[in-house]
N, C-alpha and C positions, 0 to 999 in steps of 0.2 A: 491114862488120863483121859478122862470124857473128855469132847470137843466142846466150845460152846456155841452156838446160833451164829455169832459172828464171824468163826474163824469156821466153821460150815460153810458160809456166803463166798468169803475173801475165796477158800478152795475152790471152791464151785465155779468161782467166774472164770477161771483157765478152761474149761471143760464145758459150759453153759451158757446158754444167752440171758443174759442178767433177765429178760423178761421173764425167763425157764423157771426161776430158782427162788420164788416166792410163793408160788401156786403148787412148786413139786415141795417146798419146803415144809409150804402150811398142810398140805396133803397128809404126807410123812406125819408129824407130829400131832395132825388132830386138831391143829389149834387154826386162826386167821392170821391174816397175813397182819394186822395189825398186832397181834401181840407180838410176832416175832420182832415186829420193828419199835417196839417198844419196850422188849427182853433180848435185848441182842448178846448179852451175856449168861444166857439161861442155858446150861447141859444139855445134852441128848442122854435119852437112858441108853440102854444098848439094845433095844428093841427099836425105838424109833432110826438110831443111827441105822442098823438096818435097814429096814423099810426105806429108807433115804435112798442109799447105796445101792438098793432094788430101784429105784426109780432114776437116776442118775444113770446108767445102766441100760434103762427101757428109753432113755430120750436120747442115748446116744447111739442106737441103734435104729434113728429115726421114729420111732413111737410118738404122736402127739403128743403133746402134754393134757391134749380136753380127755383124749382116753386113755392116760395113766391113772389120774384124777378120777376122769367118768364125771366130769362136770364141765360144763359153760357159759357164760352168762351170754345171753344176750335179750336186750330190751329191761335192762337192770333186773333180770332175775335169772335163777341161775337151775338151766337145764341139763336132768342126766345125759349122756350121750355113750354110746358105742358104736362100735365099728362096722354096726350095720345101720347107721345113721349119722349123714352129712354132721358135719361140725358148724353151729351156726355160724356166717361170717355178720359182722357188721353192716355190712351193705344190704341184708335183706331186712333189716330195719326200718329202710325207708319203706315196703310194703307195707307193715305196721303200721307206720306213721299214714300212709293215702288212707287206711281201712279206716283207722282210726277217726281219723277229719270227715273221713264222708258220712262215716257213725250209721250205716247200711244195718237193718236189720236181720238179713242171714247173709251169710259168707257159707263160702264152698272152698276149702284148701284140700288143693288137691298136690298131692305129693308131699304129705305131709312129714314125712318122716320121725324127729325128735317131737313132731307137736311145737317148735319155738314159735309159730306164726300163730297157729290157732288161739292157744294158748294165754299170747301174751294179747290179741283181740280180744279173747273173754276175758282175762283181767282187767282187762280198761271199757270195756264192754260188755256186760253180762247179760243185758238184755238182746243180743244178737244169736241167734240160731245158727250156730254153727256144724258145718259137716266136714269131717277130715278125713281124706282119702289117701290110702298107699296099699301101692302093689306086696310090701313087702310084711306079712304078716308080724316079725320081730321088731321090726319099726315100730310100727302100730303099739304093741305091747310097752315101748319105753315110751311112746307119745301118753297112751294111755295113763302109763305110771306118773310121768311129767302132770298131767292133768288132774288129776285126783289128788297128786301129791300138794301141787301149788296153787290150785282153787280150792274157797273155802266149802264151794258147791258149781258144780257144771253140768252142762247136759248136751257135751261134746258129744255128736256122735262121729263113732270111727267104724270107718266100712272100710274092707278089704276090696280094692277094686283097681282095674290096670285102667286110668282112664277115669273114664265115665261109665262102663261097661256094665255095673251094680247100680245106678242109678236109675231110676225110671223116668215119673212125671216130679221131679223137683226142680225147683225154681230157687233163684234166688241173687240178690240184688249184688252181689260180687261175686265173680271167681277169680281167686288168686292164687300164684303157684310161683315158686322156684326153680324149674324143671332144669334137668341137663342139659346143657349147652356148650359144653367143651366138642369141640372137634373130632372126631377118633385118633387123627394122625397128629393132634397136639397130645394127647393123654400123654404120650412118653415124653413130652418136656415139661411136664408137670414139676415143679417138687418133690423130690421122692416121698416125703412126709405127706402130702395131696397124693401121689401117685399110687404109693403102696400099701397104705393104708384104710383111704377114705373108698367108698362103696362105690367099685365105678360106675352102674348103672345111673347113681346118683349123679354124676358125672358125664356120660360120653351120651351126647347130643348127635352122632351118629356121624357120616362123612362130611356133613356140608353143619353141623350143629343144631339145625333146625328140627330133627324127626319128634320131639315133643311139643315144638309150637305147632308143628303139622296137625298132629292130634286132638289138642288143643281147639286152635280156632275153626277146624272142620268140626268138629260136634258142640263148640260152646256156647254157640248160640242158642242152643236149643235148651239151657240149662238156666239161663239168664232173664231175669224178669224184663219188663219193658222199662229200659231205660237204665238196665243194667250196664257193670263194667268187667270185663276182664284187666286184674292188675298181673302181671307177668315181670319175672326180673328177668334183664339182658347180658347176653356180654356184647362191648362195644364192636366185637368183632364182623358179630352177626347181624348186625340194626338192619342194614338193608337187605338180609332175606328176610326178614320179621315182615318189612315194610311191604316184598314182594307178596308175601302171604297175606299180610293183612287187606290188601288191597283185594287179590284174588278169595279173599271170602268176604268181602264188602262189610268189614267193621270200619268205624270211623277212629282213625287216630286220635284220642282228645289231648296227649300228652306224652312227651318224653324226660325223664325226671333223671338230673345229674345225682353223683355220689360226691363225695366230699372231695376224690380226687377229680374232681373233672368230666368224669366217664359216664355218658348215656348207660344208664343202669334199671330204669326202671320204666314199661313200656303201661299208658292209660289207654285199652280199645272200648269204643261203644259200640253199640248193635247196629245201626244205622250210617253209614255212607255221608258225608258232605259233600255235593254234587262241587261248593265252591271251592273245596281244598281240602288241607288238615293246617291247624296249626302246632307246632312243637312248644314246650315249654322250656329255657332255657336255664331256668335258676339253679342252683346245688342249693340240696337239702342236707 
């Protein structure tokens, strides 16, 4: 007797995190997550049972569910991903959101990985010049593919660079980045699904977590027009070596922008110093 959509669900949820079993579901079948929930009595062939049973299988051996799928959404569109490219979280969303508002005519993302930052800029921005940079040549490739796939026209460029390293005399009115920031010696208390999976470079921010803002703010100046911004995302952990750096390369703080949980997550530097202070911004975005 085939199963049907429903009695798939009920089984699953002994085995799965209800969040797990709609996205491996709709995978499996081909179909969205809206028809399932609106044919909950609909068979599986014995192909898709299958396939199911392969993925139910891959997530309980800790396997994401974005790369069993090979998909993510974030910023309401939905990016390929693999395992040589970070899993968008939601929290880098609000980067999006500052690039967005300040409406800058180039952007520089550098670590760009899946392409979700650039990306989702030039979809809501298409007259901005953008340049996205990653060390990791297959990165680039599924960023690329993201780009072409989900713009109807771009003219994303993607350079291969550690850094700034490939760039010469370019300028431009934002740099924005995600960079590692996890600790070395936290890596192991990760999630093992973060831990064993996700690309640790992506990841490990070195002993103290800063060795990417180090790189960062010592050469970013130089890349930024007058009056430009570095947008940088944080962990709460590290705000005060950020501030230590920031200071010892004389950017001005213009802001620090909470996440929905509470947590300083998204750091605003300017090229110039305020002799009178810095102010923080306290809102959640």
């Amino acid at each position: 007797m085939r199963p049907t959509l429903l009695e798939i669900i009920n089984e699953a949820k002994l085995a799965l995190a209800f969040s797990d079993i709609y996205p491996l579901l709709a995978y499996s079948l081909g179909k969205t997550k809206e028809f399932i929930l609106t044919n909950p009595r609909s068979f599986l062939t014995p192909v898709e049972k299958k396939r199911w049973e392969e993925c139910v299988l891959r997530r309980k051996t800790g396997e994401p569910v974005a790369y069993i799928v090979g998909r993510k959404e974030f910023y309401s569109i939905s990016f390929r991903v693999t395992p040589d490219t970070l899993i968008p979280r939601p929290e880098t969303e609000l980067l999006v959101d500052e690039v967005i508002r300040r409406n800058p005519e180039s952007l520089l993302d550098l670590g760009t990985g899946s392409g979700n930052i650039a990306v989702s800029v030039k979809y809501h921005l298409p007259g901005c010049r953008i340049v996205a940079l990653d060390v990791n040549e297959e990165a680039l490739r599924i960023a690329r593919e993201n780009a072409d796939f989900l713009l109807d026209f771009h003219d994303i460029e993607f350079v291969k660079s550690d850094f700034f390293s490939k760039l010469t005399d370019q300028k431009f009115d934002i740099i924005v980045s995600n960079p590692p920031y996890i600790k070395s010696k936290r890596i192991s208390q990760l999630q093992p699904e973060i831990r064993e999976w996700e690309p640790r470079r992506a990841l490990d921010g070195g002993r103290d977590g800063l060795d990417a803002y180090r790189a960062i703010l010592k050469e970013g100046w130089r890349f930024l027009e007058k009056g430009g911004f570095l947008l940088l995302e944080v962990d709460p952990d590290i705000i005060h070596g950020i501030e230590s750096l920031r200071a010892m390369n004389h950017y001005c703080l213009e802001a620090v922008h909470r996440d929905m949980g509470g947590y300083e997550r998204m750091i605003v530097l300017g090229q110039k110093m305020i002799e009178s202070g810095f102010r923080r911004e306290r809102d959640v975005y």
